[in-house]
C-alpha positions in Angstrom: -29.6 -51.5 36.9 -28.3 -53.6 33.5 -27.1 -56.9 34.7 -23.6 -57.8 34.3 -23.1 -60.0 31.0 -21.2 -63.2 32.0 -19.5 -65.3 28.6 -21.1 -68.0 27.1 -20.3 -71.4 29.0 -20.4 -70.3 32.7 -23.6 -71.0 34.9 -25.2 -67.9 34.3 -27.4 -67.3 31.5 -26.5 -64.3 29.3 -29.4 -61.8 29.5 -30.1 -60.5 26.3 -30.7 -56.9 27.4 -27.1 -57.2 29.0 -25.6 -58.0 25.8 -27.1 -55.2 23.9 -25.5 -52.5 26.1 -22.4 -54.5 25.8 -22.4 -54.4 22.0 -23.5 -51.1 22.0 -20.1 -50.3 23.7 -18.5 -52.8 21.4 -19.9 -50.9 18.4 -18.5 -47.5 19.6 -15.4 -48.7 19.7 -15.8 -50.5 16.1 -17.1 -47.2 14.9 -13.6 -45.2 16.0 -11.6 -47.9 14.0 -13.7 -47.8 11.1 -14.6 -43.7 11.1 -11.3 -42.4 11.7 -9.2 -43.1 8.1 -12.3 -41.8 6.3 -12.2 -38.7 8.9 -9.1 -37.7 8.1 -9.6 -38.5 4.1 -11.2 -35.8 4.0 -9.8 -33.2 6.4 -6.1 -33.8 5.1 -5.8 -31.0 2.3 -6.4 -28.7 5.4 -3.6 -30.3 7.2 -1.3 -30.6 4.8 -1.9 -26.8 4.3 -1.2 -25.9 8.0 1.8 -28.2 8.5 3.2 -28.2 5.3 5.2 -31.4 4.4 3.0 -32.6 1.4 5.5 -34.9 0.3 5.0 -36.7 3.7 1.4 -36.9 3.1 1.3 -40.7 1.9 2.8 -41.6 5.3 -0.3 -40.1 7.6 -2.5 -42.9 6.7 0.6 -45.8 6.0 1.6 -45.4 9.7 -1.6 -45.7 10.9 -2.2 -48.7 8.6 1.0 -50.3 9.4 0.9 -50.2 12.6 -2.8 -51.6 12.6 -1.9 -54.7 10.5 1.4 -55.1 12.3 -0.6 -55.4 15.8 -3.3 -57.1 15.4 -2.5 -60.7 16.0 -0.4 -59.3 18.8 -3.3 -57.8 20.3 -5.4 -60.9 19.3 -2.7 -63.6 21.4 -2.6 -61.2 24.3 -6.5 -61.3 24.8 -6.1 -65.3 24.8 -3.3 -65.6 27.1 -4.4 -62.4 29.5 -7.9 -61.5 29.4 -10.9 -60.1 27.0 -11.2 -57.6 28.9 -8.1 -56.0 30.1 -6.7 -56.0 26.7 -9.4 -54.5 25.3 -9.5 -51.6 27.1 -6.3 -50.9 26.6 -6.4 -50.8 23.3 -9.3 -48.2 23.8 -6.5 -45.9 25.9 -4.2 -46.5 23.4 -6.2 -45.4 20.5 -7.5 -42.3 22.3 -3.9 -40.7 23.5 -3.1 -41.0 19.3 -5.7 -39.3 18.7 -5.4 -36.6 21.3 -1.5 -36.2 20.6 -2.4 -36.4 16.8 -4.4 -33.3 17.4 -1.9 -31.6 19.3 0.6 -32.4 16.5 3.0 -29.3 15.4 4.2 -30.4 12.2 4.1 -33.7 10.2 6.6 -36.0 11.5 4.8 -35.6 15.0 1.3 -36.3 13.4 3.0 -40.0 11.7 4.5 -40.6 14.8 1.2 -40.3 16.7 -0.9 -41.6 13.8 1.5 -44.8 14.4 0.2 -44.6 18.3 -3.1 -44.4 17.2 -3.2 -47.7 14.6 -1.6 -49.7 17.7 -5.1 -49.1 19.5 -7.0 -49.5 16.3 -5.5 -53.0 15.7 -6.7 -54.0 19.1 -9.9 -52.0 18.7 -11.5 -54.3 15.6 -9.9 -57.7 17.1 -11.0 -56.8 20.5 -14.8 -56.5 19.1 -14.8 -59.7 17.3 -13.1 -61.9 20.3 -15.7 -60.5 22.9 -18.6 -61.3 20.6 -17.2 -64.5 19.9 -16.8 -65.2 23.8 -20.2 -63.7 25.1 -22.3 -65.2 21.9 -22.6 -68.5 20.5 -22.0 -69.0 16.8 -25.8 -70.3 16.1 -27.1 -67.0 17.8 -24.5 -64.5 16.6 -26.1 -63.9 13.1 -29.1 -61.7 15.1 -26.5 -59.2 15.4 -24.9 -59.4 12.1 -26.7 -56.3 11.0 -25.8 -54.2 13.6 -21.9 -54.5 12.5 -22.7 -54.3 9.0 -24.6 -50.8 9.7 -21.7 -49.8 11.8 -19.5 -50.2 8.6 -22.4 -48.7 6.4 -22.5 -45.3 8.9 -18.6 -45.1 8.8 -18.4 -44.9 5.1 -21.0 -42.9 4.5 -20.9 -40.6 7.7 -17.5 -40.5 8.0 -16.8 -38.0 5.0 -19.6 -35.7 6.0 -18.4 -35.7 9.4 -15.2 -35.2 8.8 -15.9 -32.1 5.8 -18.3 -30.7 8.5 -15.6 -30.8 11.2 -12.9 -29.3 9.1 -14.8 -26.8 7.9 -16.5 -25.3 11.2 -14.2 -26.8 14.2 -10.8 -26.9 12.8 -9.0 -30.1 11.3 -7.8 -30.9 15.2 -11.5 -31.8 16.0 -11.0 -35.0 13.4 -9.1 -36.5 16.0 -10.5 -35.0 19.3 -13.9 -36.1 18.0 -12.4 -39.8 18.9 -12.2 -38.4 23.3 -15.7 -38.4 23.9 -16.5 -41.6 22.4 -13.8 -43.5 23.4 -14.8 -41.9 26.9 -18.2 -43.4 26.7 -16.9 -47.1 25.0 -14.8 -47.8 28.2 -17.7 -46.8 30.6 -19.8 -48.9 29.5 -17.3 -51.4 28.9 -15.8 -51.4 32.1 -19.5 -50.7 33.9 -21.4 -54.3 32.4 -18.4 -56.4 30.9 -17.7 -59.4 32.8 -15.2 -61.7 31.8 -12.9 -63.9 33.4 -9.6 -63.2 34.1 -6.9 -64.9 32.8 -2.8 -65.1 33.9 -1.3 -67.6 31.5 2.0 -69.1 32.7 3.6 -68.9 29.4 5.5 -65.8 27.9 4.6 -63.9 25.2 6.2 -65.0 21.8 8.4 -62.1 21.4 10.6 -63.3 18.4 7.3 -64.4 16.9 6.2 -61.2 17.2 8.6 -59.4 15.9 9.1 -61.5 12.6 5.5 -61.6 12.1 6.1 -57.1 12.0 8.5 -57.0 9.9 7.1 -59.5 7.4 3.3 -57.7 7.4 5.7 -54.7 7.6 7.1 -55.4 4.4 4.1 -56.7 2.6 2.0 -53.6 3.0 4.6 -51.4 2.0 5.6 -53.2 -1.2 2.0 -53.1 -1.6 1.7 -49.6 -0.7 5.0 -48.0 -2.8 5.1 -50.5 -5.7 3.9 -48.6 -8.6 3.8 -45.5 -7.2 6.8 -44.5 -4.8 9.2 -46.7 -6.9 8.9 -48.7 -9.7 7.7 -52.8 -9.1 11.2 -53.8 -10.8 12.9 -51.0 -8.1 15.8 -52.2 -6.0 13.7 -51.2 -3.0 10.6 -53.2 -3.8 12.5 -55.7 -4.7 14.7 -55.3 -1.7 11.4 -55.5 0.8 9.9 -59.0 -0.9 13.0 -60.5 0.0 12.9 -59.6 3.5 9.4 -60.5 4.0 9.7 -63.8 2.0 12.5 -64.4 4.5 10.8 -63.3 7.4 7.8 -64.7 7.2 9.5 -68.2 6.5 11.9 -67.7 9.8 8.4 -67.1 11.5 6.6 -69.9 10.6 9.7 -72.2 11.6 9.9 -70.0 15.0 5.5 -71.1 15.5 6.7 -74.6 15.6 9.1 -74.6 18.5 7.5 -71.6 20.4 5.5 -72.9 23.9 2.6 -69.8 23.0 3.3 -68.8 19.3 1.5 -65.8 18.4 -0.4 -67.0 15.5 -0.7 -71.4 16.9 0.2 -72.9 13.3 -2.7 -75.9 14.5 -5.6 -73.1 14.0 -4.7 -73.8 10.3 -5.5 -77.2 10.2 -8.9 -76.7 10.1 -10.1 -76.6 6.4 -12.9 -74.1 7.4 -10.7 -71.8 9.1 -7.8 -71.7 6.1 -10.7 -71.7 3.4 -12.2 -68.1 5.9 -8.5 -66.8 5.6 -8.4 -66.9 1.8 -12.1 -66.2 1.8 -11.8 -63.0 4.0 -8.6 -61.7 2.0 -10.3 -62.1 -1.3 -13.0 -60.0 0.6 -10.7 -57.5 1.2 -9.0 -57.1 -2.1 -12.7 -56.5 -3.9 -14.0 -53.9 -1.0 -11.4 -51.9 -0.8 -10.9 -51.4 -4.5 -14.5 -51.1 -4.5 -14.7 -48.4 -1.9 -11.7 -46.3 -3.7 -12.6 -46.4 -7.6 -15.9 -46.1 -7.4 -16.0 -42.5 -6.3 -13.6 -41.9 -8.1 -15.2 -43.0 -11.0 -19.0 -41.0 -10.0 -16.9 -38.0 -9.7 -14.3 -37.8 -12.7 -16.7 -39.4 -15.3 -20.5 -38.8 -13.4 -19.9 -35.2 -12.7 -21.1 -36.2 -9.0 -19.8 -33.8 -6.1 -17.1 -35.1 -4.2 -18.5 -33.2 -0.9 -20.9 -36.1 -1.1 -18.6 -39.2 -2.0 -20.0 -41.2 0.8 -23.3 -41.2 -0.1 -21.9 -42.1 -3.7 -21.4 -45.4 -1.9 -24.9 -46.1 -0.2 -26.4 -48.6 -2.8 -23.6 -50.8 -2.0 -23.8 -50.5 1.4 -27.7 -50.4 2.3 -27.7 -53.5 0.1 -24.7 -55.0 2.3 -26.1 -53.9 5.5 -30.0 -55.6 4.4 -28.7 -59.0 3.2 -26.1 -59.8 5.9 -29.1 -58.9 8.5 -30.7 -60.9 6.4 -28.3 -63.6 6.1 -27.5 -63.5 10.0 -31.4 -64.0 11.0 -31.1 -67.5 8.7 -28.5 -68.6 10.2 -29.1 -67.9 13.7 -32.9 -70.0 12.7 -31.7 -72.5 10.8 -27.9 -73.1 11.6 -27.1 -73.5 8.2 -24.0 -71.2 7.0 -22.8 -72.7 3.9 -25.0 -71.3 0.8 -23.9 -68.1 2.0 -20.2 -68.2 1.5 -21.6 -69.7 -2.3 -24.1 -67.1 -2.9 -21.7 -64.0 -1.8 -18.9 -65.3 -4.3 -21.3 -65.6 -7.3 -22.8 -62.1 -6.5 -19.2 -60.9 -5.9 -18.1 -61.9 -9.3 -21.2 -60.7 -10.8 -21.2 -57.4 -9.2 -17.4 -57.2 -9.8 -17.7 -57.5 -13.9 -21.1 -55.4 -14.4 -18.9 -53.0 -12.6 -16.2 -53.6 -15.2 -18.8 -53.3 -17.9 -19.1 -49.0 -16.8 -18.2 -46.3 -20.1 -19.3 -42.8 -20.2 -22.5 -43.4 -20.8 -23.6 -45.4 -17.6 -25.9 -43.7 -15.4 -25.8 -43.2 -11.9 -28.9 -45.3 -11.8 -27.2 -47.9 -14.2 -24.0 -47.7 -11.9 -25.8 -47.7 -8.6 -27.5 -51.2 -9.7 -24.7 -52.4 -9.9 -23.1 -51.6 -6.7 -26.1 -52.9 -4.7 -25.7 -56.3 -6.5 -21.6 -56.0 -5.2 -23.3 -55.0 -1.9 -25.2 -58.4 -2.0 -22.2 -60.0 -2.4 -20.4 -58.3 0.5 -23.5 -58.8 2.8 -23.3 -62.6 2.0 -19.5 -62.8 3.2 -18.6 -60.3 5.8 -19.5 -61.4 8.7 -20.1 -65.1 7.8 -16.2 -65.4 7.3 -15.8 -64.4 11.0 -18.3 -66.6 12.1 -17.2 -69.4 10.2 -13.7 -68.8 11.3 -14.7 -68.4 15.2 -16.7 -71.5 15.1 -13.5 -73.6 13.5 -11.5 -73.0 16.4 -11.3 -73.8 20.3 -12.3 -71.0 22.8 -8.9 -70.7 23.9 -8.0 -69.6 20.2 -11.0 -67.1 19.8 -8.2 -64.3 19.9 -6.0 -65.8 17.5 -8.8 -66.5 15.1 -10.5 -63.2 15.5 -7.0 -61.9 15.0 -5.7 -63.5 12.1 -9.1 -63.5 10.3 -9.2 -59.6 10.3 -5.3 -59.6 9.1 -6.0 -61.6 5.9 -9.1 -59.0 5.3 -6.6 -56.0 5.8 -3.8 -57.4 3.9 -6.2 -58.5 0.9 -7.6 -55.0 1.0 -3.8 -53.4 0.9 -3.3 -55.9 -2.2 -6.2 -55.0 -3.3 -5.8 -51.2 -3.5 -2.5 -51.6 -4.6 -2.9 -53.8 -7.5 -6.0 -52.8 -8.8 -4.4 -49.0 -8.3 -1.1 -49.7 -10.1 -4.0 -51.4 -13.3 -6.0 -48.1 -13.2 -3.1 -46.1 -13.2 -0.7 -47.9 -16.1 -4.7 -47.6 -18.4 -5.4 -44.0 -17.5 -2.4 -43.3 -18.7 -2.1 -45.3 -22.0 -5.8 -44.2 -22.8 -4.6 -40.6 -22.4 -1.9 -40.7 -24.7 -3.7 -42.1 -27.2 -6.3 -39.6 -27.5 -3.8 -36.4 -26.9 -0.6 -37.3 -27.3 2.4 -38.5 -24.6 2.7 -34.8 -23.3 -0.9 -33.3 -23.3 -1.5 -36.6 -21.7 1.1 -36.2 -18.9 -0.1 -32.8 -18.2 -4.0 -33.6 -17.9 -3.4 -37.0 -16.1 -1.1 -36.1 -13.6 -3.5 -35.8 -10.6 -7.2 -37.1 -10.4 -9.7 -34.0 -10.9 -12.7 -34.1 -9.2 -15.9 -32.8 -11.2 -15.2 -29.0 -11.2 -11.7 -29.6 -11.9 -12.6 -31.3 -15.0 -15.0 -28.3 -16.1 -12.7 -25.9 -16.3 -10.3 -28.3 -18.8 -11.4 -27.9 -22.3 -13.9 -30.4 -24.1 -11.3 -32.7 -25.7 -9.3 -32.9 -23.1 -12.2 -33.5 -20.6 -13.5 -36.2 -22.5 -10.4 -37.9 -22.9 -9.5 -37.9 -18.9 -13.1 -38.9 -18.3 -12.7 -41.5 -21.0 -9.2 -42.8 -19.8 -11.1 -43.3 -16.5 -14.0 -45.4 -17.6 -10.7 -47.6 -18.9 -9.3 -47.6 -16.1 -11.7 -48.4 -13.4 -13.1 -50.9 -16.2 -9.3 -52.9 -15.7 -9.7 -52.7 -12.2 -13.2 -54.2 -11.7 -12.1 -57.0 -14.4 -9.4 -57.8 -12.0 -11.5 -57.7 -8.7 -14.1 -60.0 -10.7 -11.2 -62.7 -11.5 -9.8 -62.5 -8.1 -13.5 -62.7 -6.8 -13.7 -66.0 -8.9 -11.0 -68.1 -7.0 -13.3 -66.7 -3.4 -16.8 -68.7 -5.5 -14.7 -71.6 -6.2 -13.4 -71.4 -2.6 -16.7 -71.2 -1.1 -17.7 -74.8 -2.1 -15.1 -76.7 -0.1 -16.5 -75.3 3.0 -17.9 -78.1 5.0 -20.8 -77.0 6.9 -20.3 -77.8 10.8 -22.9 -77.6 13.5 -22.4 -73.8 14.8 -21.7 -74.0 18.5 -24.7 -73.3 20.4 -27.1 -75.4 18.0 -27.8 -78.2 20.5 -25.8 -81.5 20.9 -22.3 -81.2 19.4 -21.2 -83.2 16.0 -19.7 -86.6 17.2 -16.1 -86.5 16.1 -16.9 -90.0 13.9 -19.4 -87.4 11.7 -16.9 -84.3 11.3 -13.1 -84.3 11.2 -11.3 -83.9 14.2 -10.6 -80.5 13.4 -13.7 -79.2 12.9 -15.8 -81.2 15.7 -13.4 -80.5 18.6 -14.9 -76.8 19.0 -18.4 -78.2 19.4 -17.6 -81.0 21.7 -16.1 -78.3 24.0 -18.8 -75.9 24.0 -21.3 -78.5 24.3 -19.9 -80.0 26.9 -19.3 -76.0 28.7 -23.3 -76.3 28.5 
């Protein structure tokens, strides 16, 4: 019988076997977050065929995203003020009645609506993971299971494209949501089965104005990140129309966190320097992944002539290389307790991997090209999942959700930035590059869509080599402009200070650390 797993700080000793089943659990659930958009990636030509609406097709994944980005610290202050636990496994619920409406969905304003369902779980879903980690494991022993999340996010990329081709393909498009229901069954069995936590009733209220203006302003970020360039022009009244109302809202919720008795994102978590250096750490991150993850298939396919049946394996360099060196990174730490070379060595390796990227033409092989990712890869493995770590140990215990929360929102807004910038770059190069080799119309014509590899054999040779040229140009923009971003994260990494990790033995005396920084440790030494 598998022990119950108690948190770190009460009078029984967590039993290591217990907290493998638990993250196993914990790692389902992780795996439906991350598997799901690169699921549906792939199965939503087929949709998009049965339902029609095609000019609806942007919002499938936007509502999903939104409504992940929009939750998430929501999800993270309920958890502090109400339970681990409870809050977790709702979350689960959440995200698997999305996913089973989504499948059941008729036509396509049903399948946003219920995508919409299904991000509020998923928001819960990755902050949920991080907060329960951070309450059953102490920071000094936490980097033993560093690889197992970075292989979660390794089997997602790569898997999750391949599943989700396989499931279109044999089982209908339906099964890329249904395949969430027996998962998500087993997740909150085990969960519920050898998770114990205790349970919380704060006497405050949830920050419900806070709430509500920290929406709309993430809200309006991710969609002028998401539209501008594409849906309207940057300089459109409607882009322009949304920065105003998230500047304003997000400056009406920061003077709302002062005065409210539980604010839903505690302004005082920001005073620590670690925490705020993680933030802008972690959304850097963010911007250089996910540009990563979406212009360098794009780039194997259009100028490589690599299938795009495949495209996740086009990724596994990168990710092997991620998955090895945080592992890697995770068993120092736990030995040593010492954290801080990491964030240094991931934003050197960051910017390098970044600008050989950059440095791609027509004539790079995939050997040349998949060097290259692995050393981006390095980088990642360096940074992932010491910025949560980092972060966790900067704040209080009562804050773990919070911290968890607001960490994984800068990483998700600095990836929406991220794509969007580094898209709008690509795009605006493609499309000078083309009409300089064919002409403003010839070049309107052939650039209009992105062609995968028999697309582009079926064009003839001039034209071919000027799209697969005008991509080389353009993916070179946008990996210049992840390496520059990636340089502020190196510089950033410096002014980390490197605090004892909670669970490392006697607690930094407040004289030795600021205040900030050694209050965490004092409490958890003294919950020893």
């Amino acid at each position: 019988m598998v022990d119950k797993v108690k948190p770190a700080g009460t009078s029984e000793e967590v039993k290591p076997r217990s907290v493998r089943v638990v993250l196993m659990a914990l790692m389902i659930a992780m795996l439906l977050a991350m598997l799901d958009n690169m699921i549906i990636g792939t199965a939503m030509p087929t949709i998009v065929g049965e339902l029609g609406g095609l000019e609806h097709l942007s919002w499938v994944v936007t509502a999903y995203t939104l409504a992940t980005a929009a939750s998430t610290p929501i999800w993270g202050k309920i958890g502090d003020m109400y339970g681990r636990k409870g809050s977790f496994l709702t979350s689960i619920v959440i995200f698997l009645i999305g996913s089973a409406l989504s499948g059941m969905a008729q036509d396509m304003g049903q399948l946003i609506g219920f995508r919409a369902i299904q991000g509020l779980g998923a928001g819960g879903l990755m902050v949920g993971v991080m907060a329960i980690i951070g309450d059953l494991i102490p920071p000094r022993e936490r980097g033993k299971y560093q690889g197992m999340m970075a292989g979660v996010m390794a089997l997602a990329m790569i898997g999750g494209p391949l599943v989700g081709g396989t499931i279109t393909d044999h089982m209908g498009w339906r099964w890329s949501f249904y395949i969430n229901l027996p998962l998500g069954a087993v997740a909150l069995a085990m969960v519920t089965a050898v998770l114990h936590l205790p349970r919380k009733r704060s006497q405050g209220k949830i920050d419900y104005l806070g709430a509500a203006l920290l929406t709309v302003a993430i809200t309006s970020t991710v969609l002028v990140t998401t539209w501008g360039g594409t849906e309207y022009a940057w300089s459109s009244v409607e882009i322009l129309a949304l920065i105003v109302v998230g500047v304003l809202s997000t400056a009406a919720f920061l003077y709302v966190e002062t005065k409210a008795a539980e604010p839903v994102m505690p302004l005082h978590i920001f005073r620590s320097r670690n925490f705020t250096l993680m933030s802008v750490i972690g959304f850097l991150v963010g911007f250089a992944m996910f540009g990563g993850v979406l212009y360098l298939p794009l780039f194997q396919q259009s100028v490589q002539g690599a299938s795009a049946t495949n495209s996740g394996l086009l990724l596994l360099p990168m990710l092997l290389s991620m998955m090895v060196v945080s592992l890697i990174a995770g068993r120092v730490t736990t030995s040593s307790g010492k954290y801080k070379i990491f964030p240094i060595a991931g934003g050197a390796l960051l910017v390098v991997g970044m600008f050989l990227l950059a440095t791609m033409d027509t004539g790079t092989t995939r050997l040349v090209s998949g060097l290259y990712m692995a050393v981006l890869g390095a980088g990642l493995g360096f940074l992932m999942q010491i910025t949560m770590l980092v972060a966790q140990n900067s704040v209080e215990m009562k804050d773990m959700g919070v911290a968890s929360s607001s960490a994984t929102l800068f990483r998700t807004l600095g990836g929406s930035f991220g794509v969007a910038l580094m898209g709008s770059l690509f795009t605006t190069r493609v499309t000078d590059t083309m009409a300089e080799r064919l002409g403003p119309e010839a070049a309107g014509a052939a650039g209009s869509a992105q062609l995968d590899a028999a697309s582009l054999a079926k064009l003839p040779e001039a034209v071919r080599d000027a799209y697969q040229h005008a991509v080389a140009a353009g993916t070179h923009s946008a990996f210049l402009l992840g390496a520059a971003i990636a340089v502020l994260g190196f510089a950033a990494a410096w002014f980390v200070k490197e605090v004892p990790l909670r669970g490392a033995g006697p607690a930094t005396p407040p004289a030795a650390a600021d205040d900030d920084e050694a209050a965490p440790a004092a409490q958890e030494s003294l919950a020893h």
